[in-house]
C-alpha positions in Angstrom: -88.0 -37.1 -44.1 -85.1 -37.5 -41.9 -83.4 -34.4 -40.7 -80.2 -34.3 -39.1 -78.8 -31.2 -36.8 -74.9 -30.2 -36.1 -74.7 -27.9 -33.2 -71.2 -25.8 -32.6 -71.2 -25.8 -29.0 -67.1 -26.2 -28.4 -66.2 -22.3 -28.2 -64.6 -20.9 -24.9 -66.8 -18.3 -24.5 -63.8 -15.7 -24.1 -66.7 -12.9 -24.7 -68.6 -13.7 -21.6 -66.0 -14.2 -18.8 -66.3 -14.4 -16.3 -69.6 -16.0 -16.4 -68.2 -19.1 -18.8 -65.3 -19.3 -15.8 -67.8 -22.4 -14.5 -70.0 -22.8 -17.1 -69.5 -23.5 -20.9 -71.2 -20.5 -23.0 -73.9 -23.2 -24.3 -75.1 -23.7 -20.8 -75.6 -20.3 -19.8 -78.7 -19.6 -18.7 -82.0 -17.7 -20.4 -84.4 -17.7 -17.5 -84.6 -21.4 -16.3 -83.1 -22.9 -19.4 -79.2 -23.0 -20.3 -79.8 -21.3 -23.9 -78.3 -25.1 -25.5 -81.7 -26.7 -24.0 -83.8 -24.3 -25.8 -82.2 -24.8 -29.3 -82.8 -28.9 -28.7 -86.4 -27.9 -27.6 -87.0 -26.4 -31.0 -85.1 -28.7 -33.4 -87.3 -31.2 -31.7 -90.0 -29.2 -31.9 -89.4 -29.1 -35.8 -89.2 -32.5 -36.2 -85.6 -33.1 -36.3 -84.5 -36.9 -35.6 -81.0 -36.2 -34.6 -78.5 -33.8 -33.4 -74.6 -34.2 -33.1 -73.3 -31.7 -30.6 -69.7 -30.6 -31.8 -68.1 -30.0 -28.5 -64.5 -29.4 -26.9 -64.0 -26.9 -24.3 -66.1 -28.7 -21.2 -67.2 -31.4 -23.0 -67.8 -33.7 -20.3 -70.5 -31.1 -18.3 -72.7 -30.8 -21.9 -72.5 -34.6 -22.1 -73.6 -35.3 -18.9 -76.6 -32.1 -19.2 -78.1 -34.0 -22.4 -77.1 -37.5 -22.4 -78.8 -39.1 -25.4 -81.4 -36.6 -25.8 -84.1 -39.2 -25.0 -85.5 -36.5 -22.2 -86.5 -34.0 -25.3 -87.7 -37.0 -27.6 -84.5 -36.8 -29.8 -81.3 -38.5 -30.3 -78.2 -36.5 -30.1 -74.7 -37.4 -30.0 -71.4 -35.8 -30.0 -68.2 -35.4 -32.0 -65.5 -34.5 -29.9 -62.6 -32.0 -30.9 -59.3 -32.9 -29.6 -57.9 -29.0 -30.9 -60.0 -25.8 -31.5 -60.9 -26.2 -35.4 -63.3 -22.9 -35.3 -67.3 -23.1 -36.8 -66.7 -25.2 -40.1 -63.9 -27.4 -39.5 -65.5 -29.4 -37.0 -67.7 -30.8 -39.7 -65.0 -32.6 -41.1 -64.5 -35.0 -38.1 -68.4 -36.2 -38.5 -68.4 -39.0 -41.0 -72.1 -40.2 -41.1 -73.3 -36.5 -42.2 -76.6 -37.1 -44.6 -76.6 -35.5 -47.9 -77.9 -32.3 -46.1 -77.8 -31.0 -42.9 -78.2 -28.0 -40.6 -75.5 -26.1 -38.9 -76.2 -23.8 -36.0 -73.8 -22.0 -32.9 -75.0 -23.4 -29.6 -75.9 -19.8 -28.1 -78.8 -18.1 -30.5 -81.8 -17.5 -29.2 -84.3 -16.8 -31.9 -88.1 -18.0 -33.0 -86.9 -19.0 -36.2 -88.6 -22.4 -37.8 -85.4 -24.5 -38.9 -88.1 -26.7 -40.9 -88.8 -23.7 -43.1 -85.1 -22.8 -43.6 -84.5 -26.6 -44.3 -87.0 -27.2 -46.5 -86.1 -23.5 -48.6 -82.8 -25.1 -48.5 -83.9 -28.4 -50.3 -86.6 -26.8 -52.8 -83.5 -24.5 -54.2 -81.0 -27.3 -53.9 -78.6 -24.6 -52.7 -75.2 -25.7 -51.8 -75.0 -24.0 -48.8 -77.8 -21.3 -47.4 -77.0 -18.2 -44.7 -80.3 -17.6 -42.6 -79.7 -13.8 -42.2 -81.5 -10.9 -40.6 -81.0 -7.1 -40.0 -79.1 -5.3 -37.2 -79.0 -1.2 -36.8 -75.8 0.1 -35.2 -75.5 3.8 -34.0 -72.0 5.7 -34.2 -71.3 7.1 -31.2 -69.6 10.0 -32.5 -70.5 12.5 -35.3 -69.4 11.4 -38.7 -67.2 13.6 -41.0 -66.8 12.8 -44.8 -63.6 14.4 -46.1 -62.8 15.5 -49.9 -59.0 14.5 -51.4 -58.0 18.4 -49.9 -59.4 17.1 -46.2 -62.6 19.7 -47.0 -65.7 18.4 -45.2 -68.0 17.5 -47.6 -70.5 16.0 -45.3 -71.5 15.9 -41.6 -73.4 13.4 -39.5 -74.2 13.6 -36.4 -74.2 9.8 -35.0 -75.5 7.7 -38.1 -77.6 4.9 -37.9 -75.9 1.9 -40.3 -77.9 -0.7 -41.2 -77.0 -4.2 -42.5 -77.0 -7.7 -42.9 -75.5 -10.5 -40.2 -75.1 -13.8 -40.3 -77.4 -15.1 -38.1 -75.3 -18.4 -37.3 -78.0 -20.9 -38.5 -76.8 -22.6 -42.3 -78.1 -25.6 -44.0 -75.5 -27.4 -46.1 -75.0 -30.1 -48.6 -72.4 -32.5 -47.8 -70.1 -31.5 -50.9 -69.2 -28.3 -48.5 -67.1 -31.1 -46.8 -64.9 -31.5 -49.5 -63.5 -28.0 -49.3 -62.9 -27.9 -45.6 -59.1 -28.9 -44.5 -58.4 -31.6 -41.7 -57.5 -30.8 -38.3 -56.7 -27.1 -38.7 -59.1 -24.3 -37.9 -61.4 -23.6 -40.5 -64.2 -20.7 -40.1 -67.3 -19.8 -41.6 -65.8 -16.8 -43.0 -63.0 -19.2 -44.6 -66.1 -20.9 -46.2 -67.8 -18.4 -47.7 -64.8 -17.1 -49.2 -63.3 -20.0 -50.8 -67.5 -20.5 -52.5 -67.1 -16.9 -53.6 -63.8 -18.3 -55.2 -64.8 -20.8 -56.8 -67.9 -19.3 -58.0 -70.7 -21.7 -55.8 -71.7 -18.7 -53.2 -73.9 -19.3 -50.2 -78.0 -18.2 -50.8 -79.1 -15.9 -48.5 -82.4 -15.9 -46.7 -83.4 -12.9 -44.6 -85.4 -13.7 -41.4 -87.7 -10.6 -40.2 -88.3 -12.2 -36.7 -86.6 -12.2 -33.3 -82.7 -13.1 -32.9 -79.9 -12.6 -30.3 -76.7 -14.2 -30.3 -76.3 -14.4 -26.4 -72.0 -15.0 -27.3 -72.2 -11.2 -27.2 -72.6 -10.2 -23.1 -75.0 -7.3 -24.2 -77.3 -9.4 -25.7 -77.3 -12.0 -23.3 -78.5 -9.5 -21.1 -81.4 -8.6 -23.4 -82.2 -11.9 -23.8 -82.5 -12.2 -19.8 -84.8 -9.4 -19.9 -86.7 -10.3 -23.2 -87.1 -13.7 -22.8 -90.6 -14.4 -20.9 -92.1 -11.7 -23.7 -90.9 -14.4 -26.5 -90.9 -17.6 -24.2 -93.8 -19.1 -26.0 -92.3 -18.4 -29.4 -89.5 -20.4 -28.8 -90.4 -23.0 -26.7 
């Protein structure tokens, strides 16, 4: 079955200046791999034929860094964007997409199988499918919960909130592409919406397993110091 791969790897990396001063955020890197080489190790790993690397800002370093991907037994090639047009709209400018696909940001490291996700995605014959797992975030205050008469009702002393992210890896069906405006910037978040709308939403799947987005400069740190503990999980 052939499987086909779009990689998001044309941010700026404004969140980790000034590291991405030099570097473009997708070839930062996570011990002695820019984090971009580890995502191609495991979508070839999983037996995906192809990849098309949606680039823009430093194109021309990531192009020369994986050439035709023939070093990692996979083909990859790139779609270029001329203006920023954010994490979904870049899919518009790719014309040979197959009737599904996955979509994933250039900068998560995680030991997720995108085999599993994509073949969960096919077996429900979702539309579009959010591989999601759980993040805890402290307060750093204490918490007060106030009536209608500003009466405190409730006190908590620095709350741990738990929820569910995104964790930046989707499988798609082409119809998505339909929806998605040309040459404007069009989100994720503008996608999920506009399903929501018209009654088609996303599938969820949560992931229990291990996942950083190193965009953030915290956990690209982590990731630093976490990686040789979950090196032979990912590669």
């Amino acid at each position: 079955m052939y499987k086909r791969a779009i990689i998001l790897a044309g941010g700026k990396g404004t969140r980790l200046r000034p590291y991405t001063v030099v570097l473009p955020k997708p070839l930062m890197p996570v011990s002695e791999y820019p984090i971009l080489e580890i995502i191609v190790r495991q979508l070839s790993k999983n037996h995906f034929d192809q990849i098309t690397i949606a680039v823009n800002h430093q194109a021309d370093i990531i192009k020369a860094y994986f050439g035709d991907g023939s070093k990692w037994n996979i083909d990859i090639n790139y779609s270029l964007e001329t203006i920023p047009l954010s994490t979904m709209g870049p899919l518009k400018l790719i014309k040979d997409l197959p009737e599904n696909f996955l979509i994933m940001n250039g900068d998560i490291l995680t030991d997720l199988n995108f085999s599993e996700l994509f073949d969960y995605h096919l077996k429900r014959k979702n539309l579009f499918t959010i591989s999601s797992c759980k993040r805890r975030h402290k307060a750093d205050f204490g918490v007060l919960e106030i009536n209608k008469k500003n009466e405190l009702i409730s006190f908590k002393e620095k709350p741990v909130v738990e929820y569910s992210v995104s964790m930046g890896v989707y499988c798609a069906n082409k119809e998505i592409v339909n929806i998605i405006p040309e040459n404007v910037e069009y989100g994720f978040d503008d996608l999920m919406v506009k399903l929501i709308e018209l009654k088609k939403p996303a599938v969820v799947k949560h992931y229990e397993g291990y996942w950083l987005d190193i965009g953030r400069r915290d956990d690209y740190m982590k990731a630093i110091d976490e990686f040789e503990n979950i090196r032979n999980r990912v590669i």
